[in-house]
C-alpha positions, 0 to 999 in steps of 0.5 A, spaced: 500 500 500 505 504 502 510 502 497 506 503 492 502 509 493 495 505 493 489 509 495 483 504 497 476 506 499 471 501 503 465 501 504 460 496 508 453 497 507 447 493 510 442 491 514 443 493 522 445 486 524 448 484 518 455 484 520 459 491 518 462 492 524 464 486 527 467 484 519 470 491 519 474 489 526 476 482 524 480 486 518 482 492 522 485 489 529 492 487 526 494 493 521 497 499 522 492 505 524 497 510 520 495 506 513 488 504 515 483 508 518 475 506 519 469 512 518 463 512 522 460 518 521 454 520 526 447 524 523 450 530 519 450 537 522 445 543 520 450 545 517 452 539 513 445 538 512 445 545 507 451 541 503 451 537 497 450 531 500 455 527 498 459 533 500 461 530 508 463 525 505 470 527 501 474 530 506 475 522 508 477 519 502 484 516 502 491 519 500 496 515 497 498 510 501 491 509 506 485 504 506 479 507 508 474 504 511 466 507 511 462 503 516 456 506 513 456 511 508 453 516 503 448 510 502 444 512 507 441 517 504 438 510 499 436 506 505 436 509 512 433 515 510 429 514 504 425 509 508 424 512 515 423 518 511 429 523 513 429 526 506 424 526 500 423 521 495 425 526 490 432 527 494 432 518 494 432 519 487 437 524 485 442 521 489 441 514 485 442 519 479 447 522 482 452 517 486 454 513 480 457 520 477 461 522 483 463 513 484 467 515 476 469 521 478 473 517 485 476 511 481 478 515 475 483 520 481 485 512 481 482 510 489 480 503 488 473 503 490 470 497 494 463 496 495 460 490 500 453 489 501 452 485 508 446 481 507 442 478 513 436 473 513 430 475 518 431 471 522 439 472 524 437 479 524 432 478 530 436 474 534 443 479 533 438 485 535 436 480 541 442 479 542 444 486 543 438 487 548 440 482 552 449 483 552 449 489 556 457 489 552 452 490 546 446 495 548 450 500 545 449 498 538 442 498 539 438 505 537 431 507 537 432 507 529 433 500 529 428 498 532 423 502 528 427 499 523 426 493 525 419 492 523 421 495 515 423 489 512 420 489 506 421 497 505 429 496 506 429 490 500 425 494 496 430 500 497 437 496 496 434 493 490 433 500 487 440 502 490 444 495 487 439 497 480 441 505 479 449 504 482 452 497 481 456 499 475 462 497 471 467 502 475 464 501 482 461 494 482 457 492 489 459 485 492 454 482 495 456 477 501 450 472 503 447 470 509 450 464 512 446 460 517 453 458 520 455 466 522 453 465 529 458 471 531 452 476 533 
């Protein structure tokens, strides 16, 4: 990475419960903070919200030499806030217009750009949510938005698969990462 002045940008995306940070920890836990650096923005500030959307996103792309690793990103915009009604269907729509455009103009600066969809069935995602409420080590990954969320099943696959249509492209193509009944790790 160093040696070769490489810049990477990950992102995981998915369902509360699919994995993400558990996934991204495994990856981080034994590599250098200097080259890998992991970005879980909170809710975006008033001032933020006056932005351009993709905007607060931009000053967390890597230089050469890094991996940046997004635990969620600007696709909250086709997901989370498109479902619980946190921006418009017009501004959903325009940011499935919008992203693959910004993705191209990021790969042709030359990062290398990942996309990985944690997919979790219905019924490991109860029991992980579960899980949280019952672990008091856990409680902490689990918001009021989740379990409003929760009950929105069908509206999140609907929002995905709108999300994979629009923005799974040849430069910045999605990886999609099944459901497994064996992956038991909560």
């Amino acid at each position: 990475m160093v040696h070769k002045g490489l810049k990477v940008f990950i992102r995981f995306e998915g369902r509360d419960g699919a994995g993400k940070g558990g996934t991204i920890k495994a990856m981080t836990e034994r590599v250098s903070p200097r080259i890998f650096r992991v970005v879980a923005l909170p809710a975006p500030t008033e001032r933020e919200k006056s932005q351009m959307y993709a905007q607060r996103y931009m000053p967390y792309l890597p230089a050469a030499g890094e991996v940046v690793i997004f635990d969620r990103s600007w696709y909250n915009r086709a997901g989370v806030e498109r479902v619980m009604g946190f921006c418009t269907e017009e501004h959903a729509k325009r940011f499935l217009e919008m992203v693959p455009l910004i993705e191209k103009a990021i790969v042709e600066s030359g990062v290398i750009l990942r996309k990985y969809w944690l997919e979790v069935s219905p019924d490991e995602q109860t029991r992980r949510l579960e899980a949280r409420i019952d672990d008091g080590r856990k409680t902490w990954k689990l918001s009021d938005m989740d379990l409003k969320s929760y009950s929105r099943w069908f509206d999140y696959s609907r929002a995905r698969d709108d999300m994979f249509l629009a923005t799974d492209t040849s430069w910045a193509p999605w990886f999609v990462i099944p459901p497994t009944t064996s992956d038991r790790r909560g």
